[in-house]
VOROTOR-659645 format. One record per residue (C-alpha): x, y, z. Coordinates in steps of 0.2 Angstrom, whole numbers, plus 5000, padded with zeros to 4 digits. Last residue first. Layout:
<sites>
XYZ
...
</sites>
This chain:
<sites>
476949585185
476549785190
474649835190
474049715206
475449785217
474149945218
474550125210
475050235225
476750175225
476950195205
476950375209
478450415196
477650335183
476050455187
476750625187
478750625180
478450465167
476750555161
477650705158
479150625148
477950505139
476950655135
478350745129
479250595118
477350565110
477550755106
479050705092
477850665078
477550825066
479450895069
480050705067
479550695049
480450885042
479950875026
480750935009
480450804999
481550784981
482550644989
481150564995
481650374999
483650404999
483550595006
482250545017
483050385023
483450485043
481850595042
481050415039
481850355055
481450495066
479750515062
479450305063
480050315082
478750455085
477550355077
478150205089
478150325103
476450375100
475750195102
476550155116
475850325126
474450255120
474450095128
474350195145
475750115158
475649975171
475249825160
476549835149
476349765130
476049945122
477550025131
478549885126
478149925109
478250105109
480150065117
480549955103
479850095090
480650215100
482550115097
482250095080
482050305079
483650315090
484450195077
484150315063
484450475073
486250415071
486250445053
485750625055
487050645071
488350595058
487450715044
487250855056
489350855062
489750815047
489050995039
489751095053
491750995051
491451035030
490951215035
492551225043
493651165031
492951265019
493251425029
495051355033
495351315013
495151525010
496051555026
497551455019
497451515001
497451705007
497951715028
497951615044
498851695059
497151725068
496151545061
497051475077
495451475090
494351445075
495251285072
495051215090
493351275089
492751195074
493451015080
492551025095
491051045084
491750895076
491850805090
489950815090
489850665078
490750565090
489650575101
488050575091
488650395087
488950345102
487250405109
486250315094
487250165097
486550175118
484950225110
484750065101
485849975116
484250035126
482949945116
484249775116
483849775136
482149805137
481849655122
482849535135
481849595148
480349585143
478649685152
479749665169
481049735161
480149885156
480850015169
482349955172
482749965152
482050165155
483250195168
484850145158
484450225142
483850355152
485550405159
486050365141
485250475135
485750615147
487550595142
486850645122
486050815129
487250865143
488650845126
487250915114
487351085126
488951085133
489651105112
488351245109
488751325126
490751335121
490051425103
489251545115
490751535123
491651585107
490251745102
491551855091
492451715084
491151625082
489851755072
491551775062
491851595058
490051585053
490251765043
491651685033
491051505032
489451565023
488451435013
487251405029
487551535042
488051455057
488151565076
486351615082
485551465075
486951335086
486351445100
484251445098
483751295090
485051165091
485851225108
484451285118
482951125111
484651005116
484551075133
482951095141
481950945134
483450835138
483550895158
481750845154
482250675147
483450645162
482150695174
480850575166
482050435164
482850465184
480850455190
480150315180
481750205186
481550275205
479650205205
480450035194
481450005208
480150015222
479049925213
480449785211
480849785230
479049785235
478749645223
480449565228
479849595246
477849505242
478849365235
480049325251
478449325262
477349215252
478949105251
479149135271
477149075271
477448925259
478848845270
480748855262
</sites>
């Protein structure tokens, strides 16, 4: 191959890979806002609506009395935990040419995190199947039904609980590729890495601070906004940013 078709054949894998990485920033910031909007609707507002902490019997009721409300809760994380790893995917595109290998390791953190929220959300699915036969249930059997149920609830935080554990490792790798890249704002890096530590001490609270009652990630989640915002408006434009800030 002559130096000029070289020349040419580079200039097209950097068009190609800007290209790509334009679409990657895109799908990741879309994904994270579809995100934004649902897991905020099903953790804070429905899944609040329905369980009553301590009570079984009103939380069956509340239920019972609102199931597709219930249903909305369960499409709600479900949207939520496919849309990570939609982003997953997008996001190792995006900084693979920072480090591939490390790119591809940060999304099999959230890809584990994903699993792991998964599986932990069949136990909503779980609550619902038992709800929907609670009718010929009475005395002893109702009584150990209420505590079944609130046994399925209180699983279904504590799995997702530990899963947040390697989404918070998987921030901290993503601050850190942030921080390396030469095409996005180290400070967006840097707030994902305190973002990625929020989640992970909220995780080992109860084994570091057992007597804290702190909610970590509450104080350091806005790094995961700005990323988001930054990844819709500017990552999305990379066109317009010169070949001379992507390697």
């Amino acid at each position: 191959m002559t130096t000029a078709e070289m020349l040419i054949s580079n200039k097209i894998t950097r068009r190609t890979n800007k290209t790509s990485l334009r679409a990657a920033a895109l799908i990741a910031g879309i994904g994270l806002l579809i995100m934004v909007i649902a897991a905020p609707y099903a953790e804070l507002y429905a899944y609040l609506q329905l369980v009553v902490p301590g009570n079984a019997a009103e939380t069956v009721q509340n239920i019972l009395a609102n199931t597709p409300l219930f249903v909305s809760v369960i499409f709600g994380y479900l949207i939520t935990f496919l849309c990570d790893v939609l982003v997953a995917w997008a996001l190792y595109v995006y900084l693979k040419p920072v480090d591939e290998d490390l790119s591809l390791l940060t999304a099999w953190f959230r890809l584990i995190y994903t699993v792991i929220a998964l599986v932990a959300l069949l136990n909503l699915v779980t609550v619902l199947g038992f709800v929907n036969a609670s009718d010929t249930l009475t005395g002893t059997q109702l009584d150990q039904f209420y505590v079944q149920i609130m046994l399925s609830l209180n699983a279904f935080k504590s799995h997702w609980n530990f899963g947040l554990l390697f989404f918070g490792i998987h921030l901290g790798l993503l601050g850190y590729l942030v921080f390396r890249s030469n095409y996005i704002p180290r400070i967006l890096g840097i707030l994902l890495l305190i973002a990625g530590l929020g989640y992970s001490l909220n995780t080992l609270r109860p084994f570091l601070f057992p007597t804290l009652n702190l909610d970590f990630a509450q104080y350091t989640f806005y790094g995961e906004l700005i990323f988001m915002l930054w990844l819709l408006i500017k990552g999305s434009r990379m066109k317009e940013l010169g070949e001379e800030k992507v390697k």
